[in-house]
Backbone as a printed PyTorch tensor [residue, N CA C, xyz], in Angstrom:
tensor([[[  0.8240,  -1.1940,   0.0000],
         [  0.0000,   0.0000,   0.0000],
         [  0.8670,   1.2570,   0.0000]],

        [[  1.7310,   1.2700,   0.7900],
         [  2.7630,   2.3640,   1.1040],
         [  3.7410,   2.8880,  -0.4110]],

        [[  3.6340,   1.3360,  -1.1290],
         [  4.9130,   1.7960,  -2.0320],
         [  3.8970,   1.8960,  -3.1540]],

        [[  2.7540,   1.7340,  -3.2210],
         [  1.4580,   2.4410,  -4.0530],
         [  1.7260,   3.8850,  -4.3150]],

        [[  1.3380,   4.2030,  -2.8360],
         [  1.3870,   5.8380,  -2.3880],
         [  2.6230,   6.5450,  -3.2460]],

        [[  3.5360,   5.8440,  -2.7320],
         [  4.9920,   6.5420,  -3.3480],
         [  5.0610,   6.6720,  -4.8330]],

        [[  5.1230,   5.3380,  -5.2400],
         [  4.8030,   5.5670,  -6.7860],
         [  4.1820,   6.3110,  -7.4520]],

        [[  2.6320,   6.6640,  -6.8360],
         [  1.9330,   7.7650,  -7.3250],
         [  2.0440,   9.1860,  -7.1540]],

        [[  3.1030,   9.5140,  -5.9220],
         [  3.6870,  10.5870,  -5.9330],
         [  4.9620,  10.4840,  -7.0120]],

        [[  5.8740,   9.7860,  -6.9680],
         [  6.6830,   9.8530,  -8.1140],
         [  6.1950,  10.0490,  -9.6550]],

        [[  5.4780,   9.2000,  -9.8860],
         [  4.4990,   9.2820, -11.1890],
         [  4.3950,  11.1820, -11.1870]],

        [[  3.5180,  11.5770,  -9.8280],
         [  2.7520,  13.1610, -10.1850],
         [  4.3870,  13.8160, -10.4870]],

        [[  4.9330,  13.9690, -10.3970],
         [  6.1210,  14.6340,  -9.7710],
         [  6.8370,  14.7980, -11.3650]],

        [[  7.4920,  13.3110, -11.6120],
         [  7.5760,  13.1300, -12.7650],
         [  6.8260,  13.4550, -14.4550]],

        [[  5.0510,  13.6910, -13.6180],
         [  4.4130,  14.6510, -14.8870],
         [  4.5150,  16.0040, -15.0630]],

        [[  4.5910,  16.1690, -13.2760],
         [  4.5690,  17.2790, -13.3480],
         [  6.0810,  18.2600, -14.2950]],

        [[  7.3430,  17.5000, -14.0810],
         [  8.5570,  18.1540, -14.2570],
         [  8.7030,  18.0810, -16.0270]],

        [[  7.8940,  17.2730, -17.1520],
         [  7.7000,  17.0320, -17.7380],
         [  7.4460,  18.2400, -18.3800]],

        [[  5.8940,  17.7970, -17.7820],
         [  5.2540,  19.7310, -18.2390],
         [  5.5110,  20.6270, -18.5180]],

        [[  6.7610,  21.1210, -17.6160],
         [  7.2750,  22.0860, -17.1610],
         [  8.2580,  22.3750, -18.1900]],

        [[  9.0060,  21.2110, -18.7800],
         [  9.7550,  21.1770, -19.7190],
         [  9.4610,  21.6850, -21.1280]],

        [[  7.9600,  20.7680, -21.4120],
         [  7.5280,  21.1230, -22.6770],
         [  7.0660,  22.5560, -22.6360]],

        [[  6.6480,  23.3040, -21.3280],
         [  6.4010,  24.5110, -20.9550],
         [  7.6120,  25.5410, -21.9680]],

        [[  8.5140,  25.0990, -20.9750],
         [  9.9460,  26.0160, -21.2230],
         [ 10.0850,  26.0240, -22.7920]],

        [[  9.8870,  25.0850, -23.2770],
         [ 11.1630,  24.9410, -24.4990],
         [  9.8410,  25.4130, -25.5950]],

        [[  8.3610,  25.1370, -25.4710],
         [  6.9840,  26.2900, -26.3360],
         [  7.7410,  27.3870, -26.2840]],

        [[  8.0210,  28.1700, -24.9840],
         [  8.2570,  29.4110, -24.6460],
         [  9.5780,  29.8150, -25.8510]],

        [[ 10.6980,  29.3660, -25.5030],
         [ 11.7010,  29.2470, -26.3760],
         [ 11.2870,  29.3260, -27.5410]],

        [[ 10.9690,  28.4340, -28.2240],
         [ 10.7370,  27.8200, -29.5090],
         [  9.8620,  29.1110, -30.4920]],

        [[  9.4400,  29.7170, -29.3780],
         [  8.5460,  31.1180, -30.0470],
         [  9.0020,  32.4150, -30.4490]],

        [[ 10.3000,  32.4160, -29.5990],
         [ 11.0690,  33.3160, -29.6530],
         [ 12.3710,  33.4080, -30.7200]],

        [[ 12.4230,  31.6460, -31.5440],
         [ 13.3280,  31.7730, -32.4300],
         [ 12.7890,  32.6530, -34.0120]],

        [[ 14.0190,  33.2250, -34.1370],
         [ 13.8140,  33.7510, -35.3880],
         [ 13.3750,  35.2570, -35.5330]],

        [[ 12.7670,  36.0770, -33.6940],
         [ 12.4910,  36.9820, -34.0520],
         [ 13.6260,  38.1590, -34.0580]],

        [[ 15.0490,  37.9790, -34.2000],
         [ 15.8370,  38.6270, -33.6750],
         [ 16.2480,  39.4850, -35.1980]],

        [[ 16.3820,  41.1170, -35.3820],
         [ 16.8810,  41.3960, -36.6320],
         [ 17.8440,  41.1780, -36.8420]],

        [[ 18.1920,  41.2600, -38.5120],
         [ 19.2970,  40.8860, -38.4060],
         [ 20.8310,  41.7080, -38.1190]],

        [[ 21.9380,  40.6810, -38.0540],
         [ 23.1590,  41.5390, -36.9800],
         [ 24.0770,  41.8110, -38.3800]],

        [[ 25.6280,  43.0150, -37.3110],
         [ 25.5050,  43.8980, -38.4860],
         [ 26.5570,  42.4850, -39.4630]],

        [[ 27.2200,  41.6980, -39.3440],
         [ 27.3950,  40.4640, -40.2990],
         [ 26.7890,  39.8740, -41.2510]],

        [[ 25.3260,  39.7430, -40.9890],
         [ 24.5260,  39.6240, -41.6650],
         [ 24.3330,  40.5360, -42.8570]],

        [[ 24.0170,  41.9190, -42.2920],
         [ 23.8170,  43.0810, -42.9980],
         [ 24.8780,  43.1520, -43.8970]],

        [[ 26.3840,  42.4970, -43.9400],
         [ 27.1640,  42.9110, -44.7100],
         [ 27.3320,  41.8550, -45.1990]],

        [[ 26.9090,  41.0420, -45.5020],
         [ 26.5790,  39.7730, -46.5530],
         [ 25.4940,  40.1040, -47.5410]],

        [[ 24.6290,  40.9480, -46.6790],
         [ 23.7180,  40.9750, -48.0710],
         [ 23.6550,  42.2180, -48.9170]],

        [[ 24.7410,  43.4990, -48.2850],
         [ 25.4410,  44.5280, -48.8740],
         [ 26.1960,  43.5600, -49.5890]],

        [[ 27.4270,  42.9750, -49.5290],
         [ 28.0780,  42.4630, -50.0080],
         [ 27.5440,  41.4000, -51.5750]],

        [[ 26.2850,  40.6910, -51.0740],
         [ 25.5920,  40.3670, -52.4090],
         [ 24.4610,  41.1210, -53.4310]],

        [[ 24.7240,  42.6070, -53.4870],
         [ 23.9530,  43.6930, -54.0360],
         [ 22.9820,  43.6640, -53.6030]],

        [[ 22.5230,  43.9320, -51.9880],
         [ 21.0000,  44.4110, -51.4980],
         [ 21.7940,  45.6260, -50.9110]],

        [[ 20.3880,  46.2180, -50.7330],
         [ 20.2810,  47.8870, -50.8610],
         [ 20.0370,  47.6920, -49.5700]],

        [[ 19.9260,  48.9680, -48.9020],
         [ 19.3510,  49.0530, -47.4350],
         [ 18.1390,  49.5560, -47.0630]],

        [[ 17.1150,  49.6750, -48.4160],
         [ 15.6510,  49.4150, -48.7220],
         [ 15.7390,  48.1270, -48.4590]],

        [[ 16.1960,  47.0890, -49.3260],
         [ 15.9470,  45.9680, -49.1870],
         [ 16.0140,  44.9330, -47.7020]],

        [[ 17.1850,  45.4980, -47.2470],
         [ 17.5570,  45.1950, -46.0610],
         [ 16.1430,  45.4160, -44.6420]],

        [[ 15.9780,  46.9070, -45.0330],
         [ 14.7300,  46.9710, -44.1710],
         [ 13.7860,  46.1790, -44.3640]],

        [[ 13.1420,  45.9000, -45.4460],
         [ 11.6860,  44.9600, -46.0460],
         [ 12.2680,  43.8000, -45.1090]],

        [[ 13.5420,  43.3640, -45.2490],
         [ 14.0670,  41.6300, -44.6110],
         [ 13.5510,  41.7620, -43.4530]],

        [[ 13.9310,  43.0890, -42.6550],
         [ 13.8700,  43.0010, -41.3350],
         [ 12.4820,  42.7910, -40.4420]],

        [[ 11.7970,  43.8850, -41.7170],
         [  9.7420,  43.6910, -41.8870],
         [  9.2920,  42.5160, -41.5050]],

        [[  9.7620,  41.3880, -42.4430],
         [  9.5140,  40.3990, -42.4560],
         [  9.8680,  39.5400, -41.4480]],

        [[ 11.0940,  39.9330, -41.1430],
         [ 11.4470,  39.0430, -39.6190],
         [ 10.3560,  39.1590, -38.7900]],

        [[  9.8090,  40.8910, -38.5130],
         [  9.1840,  40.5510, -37.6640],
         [  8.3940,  40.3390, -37.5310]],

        [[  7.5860,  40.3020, -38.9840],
         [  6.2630,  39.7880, -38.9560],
         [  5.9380,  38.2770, -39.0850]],

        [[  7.3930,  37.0790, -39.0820],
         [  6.9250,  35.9860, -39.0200],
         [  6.2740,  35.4500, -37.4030]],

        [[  5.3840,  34.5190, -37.6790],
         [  4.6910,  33.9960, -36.7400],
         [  5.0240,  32.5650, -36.7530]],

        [[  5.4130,  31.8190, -35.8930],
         [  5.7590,  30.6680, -35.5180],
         [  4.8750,  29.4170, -34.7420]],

        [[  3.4380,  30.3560, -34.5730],
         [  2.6480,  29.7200, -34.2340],
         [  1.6630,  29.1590, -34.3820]],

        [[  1.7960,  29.0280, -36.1090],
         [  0.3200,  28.4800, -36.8630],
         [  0.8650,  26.7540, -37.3060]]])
């Protein structure tokens, strides 16, 4: 009976830390991609004939992607 009890606290414990995980890493996972881009970047795509019109529209777009559909 006792090692019932226990188990079923281990079990909750173990869902619970689970959760928590898939919690964290949604959270994360939402946040990739919204970062503009850095100035390395920027001079790669100076470097392959984009303008810094163009550069802005990229950045538009960064931030208008959504990661959550």
């Amino acid at each position: 009976m006792i090692s019932a009890l226990i188990g079923s606290v281990i079990m909750s414990a173990v869902t619970l830390a689970m959760l928590l995980a898939i919690d964290i890493t949604d959270k994360a996972l939402n946040k990739v991609g919204k970062y503009p881009l850095t100035t390395q970047e920027r001079k790669i795509l100076i470097d392959a004939g984009y303008n810094l019109e163009d550069i802005a529209n990229i950045n538009q777009e960064i931030k208008s992607l959504n990661f959550n559909d």
